[in-house]
C-alpha positions as CSV (number, residue, x, y, z in Angstrom):
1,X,0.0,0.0,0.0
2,X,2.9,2.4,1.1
3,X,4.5,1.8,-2.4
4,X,1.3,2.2,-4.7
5,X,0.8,5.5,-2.7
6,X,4.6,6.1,-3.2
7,X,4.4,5.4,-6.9
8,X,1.4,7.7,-7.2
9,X,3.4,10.7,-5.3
10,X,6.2,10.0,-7.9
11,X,4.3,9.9,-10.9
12,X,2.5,13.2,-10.0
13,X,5.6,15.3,-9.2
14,X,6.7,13.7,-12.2
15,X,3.8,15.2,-14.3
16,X,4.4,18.4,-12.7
17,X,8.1,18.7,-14.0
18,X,7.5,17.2,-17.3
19,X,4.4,19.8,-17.6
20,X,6.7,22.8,-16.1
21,X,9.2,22.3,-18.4
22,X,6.8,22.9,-21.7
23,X,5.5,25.2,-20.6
24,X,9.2,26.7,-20.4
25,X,9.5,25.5,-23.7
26,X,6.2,27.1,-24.9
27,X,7.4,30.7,-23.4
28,X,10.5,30.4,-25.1
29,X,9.3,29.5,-28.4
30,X,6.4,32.4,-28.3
31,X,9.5,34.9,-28.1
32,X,10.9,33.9,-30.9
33,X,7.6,33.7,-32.6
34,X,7.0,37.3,-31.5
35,X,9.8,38.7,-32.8
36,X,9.7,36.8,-36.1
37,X,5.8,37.8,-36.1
38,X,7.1,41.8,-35.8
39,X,8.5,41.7,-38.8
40,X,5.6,41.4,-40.6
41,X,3.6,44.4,-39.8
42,X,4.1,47.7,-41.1
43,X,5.0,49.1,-37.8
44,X,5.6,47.2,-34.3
45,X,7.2,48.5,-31.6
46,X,6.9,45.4,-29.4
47,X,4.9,42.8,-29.4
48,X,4.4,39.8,-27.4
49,X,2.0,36.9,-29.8
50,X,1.0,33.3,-28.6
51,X,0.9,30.9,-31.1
52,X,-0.7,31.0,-33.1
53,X,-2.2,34.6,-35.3
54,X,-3.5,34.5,-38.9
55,X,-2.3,37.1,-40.6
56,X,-3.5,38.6,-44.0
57,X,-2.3,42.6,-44.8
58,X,-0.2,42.7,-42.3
59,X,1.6,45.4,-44.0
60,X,-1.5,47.6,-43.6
61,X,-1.3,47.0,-39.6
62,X,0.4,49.2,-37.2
63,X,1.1,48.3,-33.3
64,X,2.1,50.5,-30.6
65,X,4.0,49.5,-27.5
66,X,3.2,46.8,-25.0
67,X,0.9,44.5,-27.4
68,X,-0.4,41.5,-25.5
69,X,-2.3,39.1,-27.9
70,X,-3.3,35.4,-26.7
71,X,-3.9,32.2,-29.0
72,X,-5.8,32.5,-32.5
73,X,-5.8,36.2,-33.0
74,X,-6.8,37.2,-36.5
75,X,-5.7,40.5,-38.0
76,X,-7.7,40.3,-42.1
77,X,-6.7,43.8,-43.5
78,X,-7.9,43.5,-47.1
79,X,-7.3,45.1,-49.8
80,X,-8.9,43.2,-52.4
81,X,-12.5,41.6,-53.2
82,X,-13.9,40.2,-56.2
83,X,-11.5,42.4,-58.4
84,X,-12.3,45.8,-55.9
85,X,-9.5,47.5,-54.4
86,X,-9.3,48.7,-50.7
87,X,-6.7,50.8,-49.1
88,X,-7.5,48.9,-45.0
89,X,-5.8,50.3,-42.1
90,X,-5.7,48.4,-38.9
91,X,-3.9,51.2,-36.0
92,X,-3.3,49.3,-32.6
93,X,-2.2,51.8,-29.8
94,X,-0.1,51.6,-26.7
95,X,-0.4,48.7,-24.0
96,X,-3.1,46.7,-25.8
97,X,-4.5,43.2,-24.4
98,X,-6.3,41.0,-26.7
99,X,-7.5,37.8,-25.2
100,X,-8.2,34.3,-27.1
101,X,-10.0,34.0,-30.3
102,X,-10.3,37.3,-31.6
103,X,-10.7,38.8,-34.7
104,X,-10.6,42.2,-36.6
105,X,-11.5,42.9,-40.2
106,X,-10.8,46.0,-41.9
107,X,-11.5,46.5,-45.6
108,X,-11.2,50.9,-44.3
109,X,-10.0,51.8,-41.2
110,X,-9.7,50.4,-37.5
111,X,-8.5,52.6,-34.7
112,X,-7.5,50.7,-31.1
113,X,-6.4,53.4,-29.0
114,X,-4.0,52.8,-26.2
115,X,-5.1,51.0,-23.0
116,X,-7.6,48.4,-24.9
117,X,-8.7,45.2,-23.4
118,X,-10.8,43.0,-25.4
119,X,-12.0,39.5,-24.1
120,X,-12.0,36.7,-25.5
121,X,-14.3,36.2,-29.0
122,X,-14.9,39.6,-30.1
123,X,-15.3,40.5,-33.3
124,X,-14.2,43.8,-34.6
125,X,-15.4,44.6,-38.4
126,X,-15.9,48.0,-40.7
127,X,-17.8,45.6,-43.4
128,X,-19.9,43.2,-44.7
129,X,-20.8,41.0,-47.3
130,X,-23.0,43.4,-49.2
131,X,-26.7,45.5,-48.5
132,X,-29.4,44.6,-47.6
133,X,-31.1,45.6,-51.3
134,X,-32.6,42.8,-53.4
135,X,-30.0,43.2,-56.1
136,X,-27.5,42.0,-53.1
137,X,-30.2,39.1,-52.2
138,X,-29.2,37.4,-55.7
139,X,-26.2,36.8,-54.6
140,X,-25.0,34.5,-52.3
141,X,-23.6,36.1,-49.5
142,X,-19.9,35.1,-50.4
143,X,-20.0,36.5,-54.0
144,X,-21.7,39.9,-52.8
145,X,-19.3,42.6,-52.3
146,X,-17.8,44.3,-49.6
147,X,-19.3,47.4,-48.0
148,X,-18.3,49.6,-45.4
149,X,-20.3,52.1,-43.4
150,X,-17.4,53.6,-42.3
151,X,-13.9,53.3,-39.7
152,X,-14.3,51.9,-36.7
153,X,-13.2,53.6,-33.6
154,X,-12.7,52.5,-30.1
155,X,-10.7,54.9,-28.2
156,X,-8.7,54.7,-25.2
157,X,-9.1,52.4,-22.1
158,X,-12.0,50.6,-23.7
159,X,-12.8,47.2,-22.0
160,X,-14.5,44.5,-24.5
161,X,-16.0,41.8,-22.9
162,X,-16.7,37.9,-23.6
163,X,-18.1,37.7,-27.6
164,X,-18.6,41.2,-28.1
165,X,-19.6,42.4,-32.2
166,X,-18.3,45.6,-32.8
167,X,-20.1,47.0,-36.6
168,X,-19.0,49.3,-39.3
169,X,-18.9,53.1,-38.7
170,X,-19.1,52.9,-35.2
171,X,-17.1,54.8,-32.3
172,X,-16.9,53.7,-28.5
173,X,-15.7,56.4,-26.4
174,X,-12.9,56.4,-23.8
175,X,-13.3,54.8,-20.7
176,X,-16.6,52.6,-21.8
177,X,-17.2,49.3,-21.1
178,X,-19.4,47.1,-23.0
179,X,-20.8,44.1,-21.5
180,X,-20.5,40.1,-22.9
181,X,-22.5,39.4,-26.2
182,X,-23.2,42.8,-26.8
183,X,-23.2,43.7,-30.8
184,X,-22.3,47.3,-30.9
185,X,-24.2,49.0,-34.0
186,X,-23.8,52.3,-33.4
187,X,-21.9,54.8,-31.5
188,X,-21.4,54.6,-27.6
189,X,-20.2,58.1,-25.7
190,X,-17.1,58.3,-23.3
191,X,-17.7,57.0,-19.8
192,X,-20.6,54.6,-20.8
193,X,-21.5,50.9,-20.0
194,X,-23.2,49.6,-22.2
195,X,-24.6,46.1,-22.8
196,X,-27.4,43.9,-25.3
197,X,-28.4,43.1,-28.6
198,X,-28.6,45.9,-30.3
199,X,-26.4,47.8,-27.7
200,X,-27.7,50.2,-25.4
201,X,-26.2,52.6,-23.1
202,X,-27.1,51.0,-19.5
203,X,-25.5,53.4,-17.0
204,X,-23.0,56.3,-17.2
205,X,-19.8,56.3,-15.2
206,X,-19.5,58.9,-13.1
């Protein structure tokens, strides 16, 4: 009995080491894969990228200090659709945080200001496939082209949460927070949290 319970202790501080040293391993191999990652964007100050990101335009995308992106960020800055040209721009300020699974589309212009945190899941997009026109509606949606309302802003210390949608030609002001699940279709003032499906100002901070 003393040596099964013996084997068990072994085996788990064995796990332990085995798991500690990956994980070594992992933070090692993320630094390089930052700074091989930097190279690709227009401008990057310093970066710090877990494996992995998807990548398309990175030449369009600027990043400011202190970038903090988790696993399976995607960055689509496209400049062209179905034979249209697009001049994107995706601006990433100072000390930025981007959590797992996120993704931000630009076709015109994308502005993260300094001090944004987004959750994990959000989606951050200045287009779509097409109107809502019945000359779109003979389409399907993947052979419709792109449209954009207009840049998307979110300005300084924003907090994202969990699954947030933020939609074309819309601004959120500085020091907002909008709440999990929340699709953001139009503009949201400074010192607001807001929240829902179509978004709605809830409270303002004070």
């Amino acid at each position: 009995m003393k040596q099964k319970i013996l084997n068990i202790f072994i085996n788990c501080v064995s796990f332990f080491f085995s798991l500690s040293s990956s994980l070594k391993f992992m933070d090692k191999f993320n630094l390089l894969y930052s700074l091989w990652i930097k190279k690709n964007f227009r401008k990057a100050v310093n970066v710090s990228v877990r494996y992995p990101i998807y990548l398309r335009g990175s030449q369009y995308i600027t990043i400011g200090v202190d970038f903090d992106c988790d696993q399976r960020l995607r960055l689509d800055a496209i400049d062209e659709f179905l034979g249209e040209k697009f001049s994107p721009e995706i601006i990433i300020g100072n000390n930025v945080s981007i959590q797992k699974d996120c993704h931000i589309g630009a076709i015109n212009r994308i502005v993260l200001g300094n001090n944004v945190l987004l959750a994990s899941k959000v989606f951050i997009t200045d287009h779509s496939h097409g109107q809502a026109t019945k000359e779109d509606m003979l389409f399907p949606p993947s052979q419709r082209k792109l449209f954009s309302k207009g840049p998307v802003i979110i300005e300084d210390n924003v907090w994202l949460g969990e699954g947030v949608v933020v939609l074309s030609g819309v601004t959120i002001g500085e020091n907002s927070i909008v709440g999990a699940n929340a699709v953001v279709t139009k503009s949201i003032p400074k010192n607001s949290i807001a929240g829902g499906n179509p978004a709605r100002i809830i409270r303002e901070i004070s």
